[in-house]
DOFISE-344796 format. One line per field, with one value per residue (C-alpha): residue number from 1; residue in three letters; x, y, z negated. Coordinates in nm, 3 decimals, padded with zeros to 5 digits. Each point is the difference from the previous one (the first is absolute). Layout:
BEGIN
seq: NUM/...
type: ALA/...
c1: X/...
c2: Y/...
c3: Z/...
// end
This chain:
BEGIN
seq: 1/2/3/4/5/6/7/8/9/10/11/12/13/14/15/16/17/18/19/20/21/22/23/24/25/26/27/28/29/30/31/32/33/34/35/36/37/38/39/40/41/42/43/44/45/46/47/48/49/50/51/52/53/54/55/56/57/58/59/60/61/62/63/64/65/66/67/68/69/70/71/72/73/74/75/76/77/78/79/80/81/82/83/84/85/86/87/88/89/90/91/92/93/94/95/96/97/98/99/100/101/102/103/104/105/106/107/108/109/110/111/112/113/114/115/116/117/118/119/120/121/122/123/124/125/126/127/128/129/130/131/132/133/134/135/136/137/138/139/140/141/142/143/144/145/146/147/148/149/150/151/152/153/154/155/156/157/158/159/160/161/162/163/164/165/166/167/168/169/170/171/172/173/174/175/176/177/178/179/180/181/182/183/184/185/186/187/188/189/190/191/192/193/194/195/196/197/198/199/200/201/202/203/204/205/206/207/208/209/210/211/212/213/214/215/216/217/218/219/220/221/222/223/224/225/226/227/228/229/230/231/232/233/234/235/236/237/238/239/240/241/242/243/244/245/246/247/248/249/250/251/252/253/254/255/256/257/258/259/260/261/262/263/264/265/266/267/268/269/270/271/272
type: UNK/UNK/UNK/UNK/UNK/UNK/UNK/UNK/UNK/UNK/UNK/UNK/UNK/UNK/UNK/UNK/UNK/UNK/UNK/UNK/UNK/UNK/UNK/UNK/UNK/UNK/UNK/UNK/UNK/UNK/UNK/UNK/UNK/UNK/UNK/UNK/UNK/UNK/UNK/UNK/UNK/UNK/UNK/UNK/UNK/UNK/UNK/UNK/UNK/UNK/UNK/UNK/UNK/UNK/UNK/UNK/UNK/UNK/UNK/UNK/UNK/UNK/UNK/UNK/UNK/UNK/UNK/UNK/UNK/UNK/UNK/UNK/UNK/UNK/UNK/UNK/UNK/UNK/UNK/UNK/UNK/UNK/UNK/UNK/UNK/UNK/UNK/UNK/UNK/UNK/UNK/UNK/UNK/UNK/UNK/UNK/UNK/UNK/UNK/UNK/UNK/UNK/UNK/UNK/UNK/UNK/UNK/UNK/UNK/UNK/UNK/UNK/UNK/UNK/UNK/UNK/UNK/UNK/UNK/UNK/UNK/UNK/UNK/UNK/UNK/UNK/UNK/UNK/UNK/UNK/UNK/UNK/UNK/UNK/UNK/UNK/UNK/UNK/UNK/UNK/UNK/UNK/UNK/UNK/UNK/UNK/UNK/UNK/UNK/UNK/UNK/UNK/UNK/UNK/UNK/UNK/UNK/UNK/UNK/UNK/UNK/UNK/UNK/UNK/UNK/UNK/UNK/UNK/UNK/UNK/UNK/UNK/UNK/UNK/UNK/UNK/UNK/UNK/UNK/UNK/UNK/UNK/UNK/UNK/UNK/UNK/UNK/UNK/UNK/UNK/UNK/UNK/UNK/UNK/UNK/UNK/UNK/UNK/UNK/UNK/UNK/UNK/UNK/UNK/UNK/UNK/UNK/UNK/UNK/UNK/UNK/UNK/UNK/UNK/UNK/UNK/UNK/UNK/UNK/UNK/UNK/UNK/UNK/UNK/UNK/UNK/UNK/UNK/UNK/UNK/UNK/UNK/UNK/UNK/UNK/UNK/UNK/UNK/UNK/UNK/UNK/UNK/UNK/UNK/UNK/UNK/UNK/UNK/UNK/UNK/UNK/UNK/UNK/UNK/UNK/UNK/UNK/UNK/UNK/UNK/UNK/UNK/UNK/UNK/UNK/UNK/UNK/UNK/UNK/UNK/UNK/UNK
c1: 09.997/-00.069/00.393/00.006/-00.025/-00.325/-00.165/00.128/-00.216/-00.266/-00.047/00.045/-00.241/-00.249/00.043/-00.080/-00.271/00.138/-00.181/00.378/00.257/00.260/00.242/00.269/00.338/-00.055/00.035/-00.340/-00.038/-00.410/-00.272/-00.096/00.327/-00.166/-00.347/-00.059/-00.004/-00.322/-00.143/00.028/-00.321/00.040/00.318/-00.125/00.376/00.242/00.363/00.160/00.264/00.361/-00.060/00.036/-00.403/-00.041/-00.370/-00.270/-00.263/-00.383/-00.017/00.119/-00.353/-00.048/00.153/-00.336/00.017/00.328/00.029/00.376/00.176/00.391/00.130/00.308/00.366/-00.102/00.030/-00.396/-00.101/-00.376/-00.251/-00.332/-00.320/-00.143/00.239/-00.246/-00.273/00.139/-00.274/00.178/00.330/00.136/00.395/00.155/00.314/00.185/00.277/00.336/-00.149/00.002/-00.377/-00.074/-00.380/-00.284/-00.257/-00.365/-00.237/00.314/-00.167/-00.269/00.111/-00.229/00.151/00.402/00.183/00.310/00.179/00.376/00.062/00.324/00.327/-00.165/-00.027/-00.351/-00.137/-00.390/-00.055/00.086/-00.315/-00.313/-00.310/-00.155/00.321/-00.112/-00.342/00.234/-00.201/00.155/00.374/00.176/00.355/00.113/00.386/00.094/00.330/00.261/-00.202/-00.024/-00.354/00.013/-00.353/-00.190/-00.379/-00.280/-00.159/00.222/-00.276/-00.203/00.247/-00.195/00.130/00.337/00.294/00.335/00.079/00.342/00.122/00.388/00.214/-00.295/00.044/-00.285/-00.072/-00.267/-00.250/-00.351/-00.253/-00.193/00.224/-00.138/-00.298/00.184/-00.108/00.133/00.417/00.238/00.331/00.109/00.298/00.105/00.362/00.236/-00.241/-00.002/-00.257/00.001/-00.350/-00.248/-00.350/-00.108/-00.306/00.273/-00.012/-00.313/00.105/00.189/00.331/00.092/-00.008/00.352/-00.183/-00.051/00.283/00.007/00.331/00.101/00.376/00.212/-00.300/00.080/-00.256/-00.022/00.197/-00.297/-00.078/00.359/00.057/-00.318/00.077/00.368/-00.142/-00.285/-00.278/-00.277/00.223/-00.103/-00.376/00.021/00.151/-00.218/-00.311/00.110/-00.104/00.305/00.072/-00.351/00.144/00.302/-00.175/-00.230/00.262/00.217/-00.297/-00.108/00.407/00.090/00.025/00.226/00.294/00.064/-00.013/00.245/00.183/-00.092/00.207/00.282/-00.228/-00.315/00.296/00.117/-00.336/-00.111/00.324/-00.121
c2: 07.869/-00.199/-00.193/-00.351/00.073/00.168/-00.255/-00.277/00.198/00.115/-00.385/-00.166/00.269/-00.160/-00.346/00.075/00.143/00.297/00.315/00.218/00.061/00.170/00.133/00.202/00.161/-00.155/00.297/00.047/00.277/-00.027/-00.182/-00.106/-00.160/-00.277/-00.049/-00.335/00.210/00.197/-00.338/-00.098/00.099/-00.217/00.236/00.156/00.096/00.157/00.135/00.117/00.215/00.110/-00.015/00.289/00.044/00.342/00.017/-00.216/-00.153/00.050/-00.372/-00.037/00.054/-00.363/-00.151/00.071/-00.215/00.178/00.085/00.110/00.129/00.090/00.239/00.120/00.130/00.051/00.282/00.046/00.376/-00.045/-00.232/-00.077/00.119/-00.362/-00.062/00.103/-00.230/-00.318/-00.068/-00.218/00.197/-00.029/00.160/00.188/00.046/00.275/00.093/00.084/00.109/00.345/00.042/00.380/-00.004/-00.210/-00.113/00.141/-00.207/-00.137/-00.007/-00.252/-00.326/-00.109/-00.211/00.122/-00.012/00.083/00.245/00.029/00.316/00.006/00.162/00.174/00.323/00.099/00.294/00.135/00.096/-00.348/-00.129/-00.100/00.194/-00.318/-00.097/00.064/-00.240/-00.345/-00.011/-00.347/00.096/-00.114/00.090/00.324/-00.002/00.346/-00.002/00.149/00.242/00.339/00.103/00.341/00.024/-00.292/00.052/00.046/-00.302/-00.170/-00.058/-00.195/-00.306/-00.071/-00.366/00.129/-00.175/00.119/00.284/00.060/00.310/-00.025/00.212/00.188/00.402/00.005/00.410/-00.077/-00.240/00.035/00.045/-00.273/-00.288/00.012/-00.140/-00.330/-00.228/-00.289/00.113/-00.158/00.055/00.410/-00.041/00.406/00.000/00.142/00.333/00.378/-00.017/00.246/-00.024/-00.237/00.041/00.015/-00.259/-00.254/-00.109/-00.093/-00.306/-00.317/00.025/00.121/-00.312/-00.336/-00.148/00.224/00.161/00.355/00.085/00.350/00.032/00.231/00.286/00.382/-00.009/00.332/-00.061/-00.099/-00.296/-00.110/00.025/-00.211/-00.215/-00.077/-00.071/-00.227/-00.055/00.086/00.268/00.149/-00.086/00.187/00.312/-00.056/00.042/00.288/00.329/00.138/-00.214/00.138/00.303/-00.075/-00.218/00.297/00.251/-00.278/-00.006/00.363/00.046/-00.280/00.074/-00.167/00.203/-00.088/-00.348/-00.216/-00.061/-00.272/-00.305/-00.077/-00.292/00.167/00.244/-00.262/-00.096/00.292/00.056/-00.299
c3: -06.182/-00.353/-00.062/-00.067/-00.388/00.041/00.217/-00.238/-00.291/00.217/00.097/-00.368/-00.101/00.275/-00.109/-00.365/-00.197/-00.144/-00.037/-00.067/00.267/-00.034/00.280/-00.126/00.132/00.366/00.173/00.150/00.179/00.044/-00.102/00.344/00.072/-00.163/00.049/-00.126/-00.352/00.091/00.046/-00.348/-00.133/-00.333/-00.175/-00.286/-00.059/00.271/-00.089/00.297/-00.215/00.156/00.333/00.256/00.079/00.094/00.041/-00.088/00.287/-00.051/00.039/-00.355/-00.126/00.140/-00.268/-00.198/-00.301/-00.145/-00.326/-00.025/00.255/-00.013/00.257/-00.196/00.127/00.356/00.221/00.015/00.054/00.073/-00.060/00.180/-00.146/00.000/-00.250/-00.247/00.104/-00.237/-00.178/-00.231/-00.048/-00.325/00.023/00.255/-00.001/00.255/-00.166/00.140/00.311/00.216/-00.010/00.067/-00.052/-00.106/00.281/-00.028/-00.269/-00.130/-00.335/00.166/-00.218/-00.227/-00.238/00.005/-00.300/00.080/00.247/00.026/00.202/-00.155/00.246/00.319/00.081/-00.141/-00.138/-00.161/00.390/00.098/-00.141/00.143/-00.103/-00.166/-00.132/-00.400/00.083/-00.078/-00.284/-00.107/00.014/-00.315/00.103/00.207/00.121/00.178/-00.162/00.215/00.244/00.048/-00.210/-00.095/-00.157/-00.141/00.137/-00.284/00.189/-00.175/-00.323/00.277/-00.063/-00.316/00.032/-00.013/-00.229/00.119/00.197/00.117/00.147/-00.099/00.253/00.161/00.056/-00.285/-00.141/-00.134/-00.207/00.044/-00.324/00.170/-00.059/-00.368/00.153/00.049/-00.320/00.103/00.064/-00.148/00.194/00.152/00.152/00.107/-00.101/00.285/00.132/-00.009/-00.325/-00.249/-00.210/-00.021/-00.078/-00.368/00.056/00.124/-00.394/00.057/00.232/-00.189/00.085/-00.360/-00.150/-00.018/00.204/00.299/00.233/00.099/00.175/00.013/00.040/00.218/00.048/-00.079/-00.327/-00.152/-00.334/-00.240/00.229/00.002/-00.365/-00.103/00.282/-00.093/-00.378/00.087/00.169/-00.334/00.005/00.336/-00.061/-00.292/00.204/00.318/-00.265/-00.168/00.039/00.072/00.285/00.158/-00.012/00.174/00.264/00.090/00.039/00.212/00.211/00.067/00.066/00.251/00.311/00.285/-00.017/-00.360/-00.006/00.013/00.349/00.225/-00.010/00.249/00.127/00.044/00.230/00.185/00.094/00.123/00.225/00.192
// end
């Protein structure tokens, strides 16, 4: 049952004319222990961050004039598919969750900007198949998952500005991301990468005022050098002929076995 604290805010929140509430750290164990909150058609904001939800009702689609919605540092492992059926949804944010899977049409929103899938225990199998249709998504956060390949679907995301992927299981890069025009931030530091693919230079991420993050991945040596000299530097030897050469012998050698090992978390996960 909602504590005193909770009614208090549900209750101001009645009595004013505010479209944002925010309930955070109350212990809430589900959404339906309060239902006077599914009543509040008006919230175009919702943060319901560090709390111990575990799931997430249907009945959240209710609120249907959100346009932000925090569900952050929860215990949340799946969500309903009418999750996706905001039509206003701007930012979602899921992070620090233990969400296994994405629900089917997931990639239903039609105006999200911004996903924050960052911290759960997600991988390329975890998505839905229309996952790659959120043709409006600005921001991507998967840091901290368990992706070993990055789909080619990725190049759908045409809106795409920042991509993160730090602390992944990442092998591989696909040629396709060159088809993003519009990135500005690739975040892949901390993953089991060795090459990446020549028409990368293509994208601008080359540039003071981009970011491209690529620390603490097993780079084959030429990547590493350029890499620890400066970023021209690398485009220079991602363009180069001689980097073509290596990339297409790294290719039509990889296989499983001689990649680098799995990390200890991706382990521990997998013991559970």
């Amino acid at each position: 049952m909602p504590g005193k604290l909770l009614k208090k805010i549900l209750e101001e929140h009645k009595q004013s004319e505010h479209d944002s509430l925010s309930i955070i750290d109350q212990g809430i164990n589900s959404i339906l222990e309060i239902p006077e909150l599914l009543t509040l058609k008006r919230l175009t904001r919702l943060t319901l961050s560090h709390n111990r939800l575990n799931s997430i009702p249907a009945q959240i689609a209710e609120l249907i004039n959100l346009e932000q919605l925090n569900l952050s540092n929860n215990q949340i492992e799946e969500l309903p598919t009418s999750i996706s059926s905001f039509q206003n949804l701007k930012i979602l944010k899921l992070c620090f969750n233990r969400i296994n899977s994405l629900p089917r049409g997931f990639g239903a929103f039609p105006v999200l900007e911004i996903l924050d899938l960052t911290t759960n225990n997600l991988s390329e199998t975890s998505l839905s198949n229309n996952f790659f249709e959120l043709k409006s998504l600005r921001a991507l956060y998967l840091a901290d998952n368990f992706f070993e390949d990055l789909p080619k679907e990725i190049n759908k995301l045409e809106n795409l500005q920042i991509l993160v992927l730090r602390t992944n299981e990442l092998i591989s890069i696909p040629d396709e991301i060159s088809d993003l025009k519009n990135l500005k931030e690739l975040h892949i530091q901390s993953n089991r990468l060795c090459i990446l693919p020549p028409s990368i230079v293509q994208l601008d991420l080359f540039n003071p005022k981009s970011i491209l993050k690529l620390d603490n991945n097993p780079w084959v040596d030429g990547i590493k050098n350029a890499y620890d000299i400066s970023i021209s530097h690398l485009s220079d030897f991602l363009a180069s002929e001689n980097y073509k050469k290596v990339y297409d012998q790294e290719i039509n050698n990889s296989s499983k076995a001689s990649l680098q090992p799995k990390s200890e978390r991706y382990k521990r996960l997998n013991k559970k």
